[in-house]
Each structure stands twice: as C-alpha cells, then as structure tokens.
N, C-alpha and C positions, 0 to 999 in steps of 0.2 A: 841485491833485490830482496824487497822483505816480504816473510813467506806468505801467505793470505790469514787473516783469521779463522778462525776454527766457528761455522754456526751456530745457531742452538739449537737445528734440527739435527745435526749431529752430535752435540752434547744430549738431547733427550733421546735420540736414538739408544747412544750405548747404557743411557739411562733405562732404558725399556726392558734392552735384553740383556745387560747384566745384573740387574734384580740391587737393590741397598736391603744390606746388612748391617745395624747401628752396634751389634756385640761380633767381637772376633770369632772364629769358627775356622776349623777347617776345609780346607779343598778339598775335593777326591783325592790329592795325593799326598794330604797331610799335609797341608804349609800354611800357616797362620794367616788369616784375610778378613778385610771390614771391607765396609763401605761397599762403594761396587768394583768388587774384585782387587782391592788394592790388598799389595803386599810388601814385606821389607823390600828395601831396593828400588822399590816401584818412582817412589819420591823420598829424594834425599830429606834427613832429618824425621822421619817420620819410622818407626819399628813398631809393627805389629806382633803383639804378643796374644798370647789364650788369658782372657781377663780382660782383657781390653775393648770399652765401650768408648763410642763419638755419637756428637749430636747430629740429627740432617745438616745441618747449616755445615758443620765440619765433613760429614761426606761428601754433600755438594760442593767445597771447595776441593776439597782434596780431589775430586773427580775432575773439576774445570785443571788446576795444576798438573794433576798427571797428563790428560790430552795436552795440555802447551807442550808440556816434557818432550813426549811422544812425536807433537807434530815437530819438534824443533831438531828430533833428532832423524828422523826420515825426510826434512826438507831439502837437506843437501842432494840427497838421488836425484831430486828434479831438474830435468834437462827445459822443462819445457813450465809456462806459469799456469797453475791449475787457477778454475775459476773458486770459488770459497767453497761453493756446494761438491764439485768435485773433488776439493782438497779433504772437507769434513769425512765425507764419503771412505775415503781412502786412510784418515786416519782413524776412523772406527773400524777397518780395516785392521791395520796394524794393532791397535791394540788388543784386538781378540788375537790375533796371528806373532804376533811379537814381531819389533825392531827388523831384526836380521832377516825372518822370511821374506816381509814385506820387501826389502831393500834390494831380496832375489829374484823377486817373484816375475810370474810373468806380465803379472798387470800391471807391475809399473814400470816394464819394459814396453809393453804396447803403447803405454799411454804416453811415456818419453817420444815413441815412436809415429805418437799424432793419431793412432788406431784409437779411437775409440768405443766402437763396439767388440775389438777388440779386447779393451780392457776392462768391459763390463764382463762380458763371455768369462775372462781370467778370473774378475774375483770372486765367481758364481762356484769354481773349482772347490771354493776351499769351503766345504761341507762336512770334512770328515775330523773324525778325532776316532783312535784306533783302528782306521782303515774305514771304520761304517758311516756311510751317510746319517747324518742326524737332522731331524727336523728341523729342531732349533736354529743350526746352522743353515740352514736351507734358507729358512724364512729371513736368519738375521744377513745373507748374502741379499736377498733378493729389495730388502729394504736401503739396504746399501749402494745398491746399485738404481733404484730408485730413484734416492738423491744425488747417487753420480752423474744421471740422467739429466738431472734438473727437473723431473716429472713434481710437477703443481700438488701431486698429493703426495709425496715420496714419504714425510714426517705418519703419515694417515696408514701408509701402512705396515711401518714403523710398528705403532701403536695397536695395528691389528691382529698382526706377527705374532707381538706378545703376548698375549692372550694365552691360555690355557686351550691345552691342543685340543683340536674337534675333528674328527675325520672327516674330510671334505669327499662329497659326493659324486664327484665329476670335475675334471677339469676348468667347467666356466667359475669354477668356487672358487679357481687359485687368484689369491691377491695380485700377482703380475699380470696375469693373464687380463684381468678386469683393467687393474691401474695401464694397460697398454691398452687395447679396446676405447679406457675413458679418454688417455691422454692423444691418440687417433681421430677418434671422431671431435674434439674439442680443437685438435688443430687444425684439421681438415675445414671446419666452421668459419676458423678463424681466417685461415690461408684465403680461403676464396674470396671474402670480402675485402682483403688486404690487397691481393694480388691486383685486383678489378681496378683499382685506383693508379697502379703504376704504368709505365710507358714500359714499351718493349723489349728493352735492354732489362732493365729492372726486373720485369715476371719473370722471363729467363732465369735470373741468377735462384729467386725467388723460390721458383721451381723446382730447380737444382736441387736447394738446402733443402726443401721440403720432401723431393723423391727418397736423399738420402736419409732423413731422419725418417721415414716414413720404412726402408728397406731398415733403419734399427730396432725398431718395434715391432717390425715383423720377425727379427732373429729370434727378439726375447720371447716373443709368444712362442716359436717353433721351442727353444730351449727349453721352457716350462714344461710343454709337450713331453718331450722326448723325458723327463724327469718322470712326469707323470707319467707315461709309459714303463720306465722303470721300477715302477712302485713308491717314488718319493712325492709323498703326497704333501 
C-alpha cells in the first residue's frame, strides 16, 4: 500500500512554525542547523556545518526531502490508511517530535485505533519542552490538528499561530475556539440543506456522521477551555 502524499498545507505549515534560516547557526543546544531546522543526519548527503550558507530554492527542497524522509519512515506504524490531510498533519507532527516518539506515541495508537478525537486530543499533549508549556507548541499542536481535522481553514490558522505572540484577551480570541465555532456553524448550514433532499434511510446515516463530528468540535472547544483555564493562552 503506497503511503499518501505529504500536502502543501502541511509542507507550509512546518514552514510557518519552524522559521528558514539561509546561514547555519546554532540550536539551543548547540548543534549546527539551516534552512528550517535541518541538521546533520536529518538528510543523508547533506552536513551542516557553522559557515555554511543555502539558497531558499535549496531550503525549500531540502525541507520537501526531509518530510518524504520522515513520512517514509513513520509509514510503516500505520495499521490503518490516513486520508493525505491527516497523514500531513501527523507528519508535521513527527518532525517537531522525532521518528521514535511519534512511533510511541499515543496518537498514533488511537488513530491505528479508528479514535479519532482521540488522536487529536493526543497530539494536543505534546506542548512541552523541559516540562513547561510553551505557546509556540500550543499554537503549533492546535494547527496540526486543524488539518488533522480536515477543517476548511486549518492552513489559515497555521499562518495565524505564527505570528508574533499577542496576549489574547479572552477565550473567544483563541484560533481553535473560532476555527471550531466557524467550522460548526458552516456545517450546520450545510447539513441541513443536504439532508432535506435525502430519503429516510439516508438522513439517518447523515445525521449520525453529523452528531458525531458535531460532539468532536465540541471536545475541542472544551479542550481549549480547560488550557485557557490553565493559564495557556
């Protein structure tokens, strides 16, 4: 089975929030890195050294190569065929997280599992770096999961995320909270004028798929909450 393509809402996603660097530089933890986040090892053939400059055109591929890398080596765990937008999702994922967590992790136990708010819930976890919640992480989970979603604007707020942080005033600011609310009331619009046309058997099923996406946009809004309660703004 051959694995799905990688998007380009998830190629500009990890483009968003790991930032392009065209001269080498250190990480926090001292280890030699261009482009966006690439480092020795990352892609065979390629060492990063201090001195070392790339054009965009060689970031941007090096960037599309690594994610193939990446998706080709966490395809195997899948029990189950992601659709493209959820595979993207999942391997923007993995590459902030690395290979081996991804491979442990719970979200791609649930989602093996056919849970899929499940495995939104899961990859929303992974916020932290030395134990503290980080914003960046926050925003760049909830973008993730977004387009894990399939949600119509997931790329949008993506792009929002990144931004330069603003302290949000209230709950109704947070990006999830909104992109759940737009993508509710836009299905809701939709649903009913769909529905009306089907025979009986049909609404039923209809209904069904709609209750339950309907009870997953309700989790995420509660989840946001309860962050935002927390203090993670």
């Amino acid at each position: 089975m051959k694995r799905p393509d990688i998007p380009q809402a998830a190629i500009d996603l990890v483009k968003q929030f790991e930032g392009c660097r065209l001269q080498a530089y250190l990480d926090p933890v001292g280890i030699p890195t261009i482009g966006y986040g690439l480092t020795t090892g990352a892609l065979p053939g390629v060492v990063v050294q201090m001195g070392m400059t790339i054009t965009q055109r060689e970031a941007d591929e090096y960037l599309e190569r690594t994610l193939a890398r990446f998706a080709d080596q966490i395809w195997p765990a899948f029990s189950r065929y992601p659709q493209p937008h959820q595979f993207g999702a999942m391997v923007s994922l993995a590459y902030n997280i690395g290979t081996g967590a991804f491979k442990k992790s719970t979200a791609l136990k649930r989602f093996n599992a056919g849970d899929m708010a499940g495995t939104a819930e899961a990859m929303l976890w992974w916020d932290k770096a030395g134990g503290k919640v980080l914003r960046g992480l926050v925003r760049r989970r909830e973008a993730e999961v977004a387009l894990f979603l399939g949600e119509p604007d997931g790329v949008a707020v993506a792009e929002t995320s990144a931004k330069p942080d603003a302290m949000r005033e209230n709950p109704a600011s947070s990006t999830t909270i909104g992109a759940t609310a737009g993508t509710a009331i836009a299905g809701a619009t939709g649903a009913a004028t769909a529905i009306s046309q089907l025979d009986g058997t049909a609404q039923l099923v209809v209904i069904g798929a709609a209750v339950l996406a309907g009870l997953l946009l309700i989790w995420i809004a509660r989840e946001r909450l309860r962050k935002w309660a927390e203090g993670v703004r």
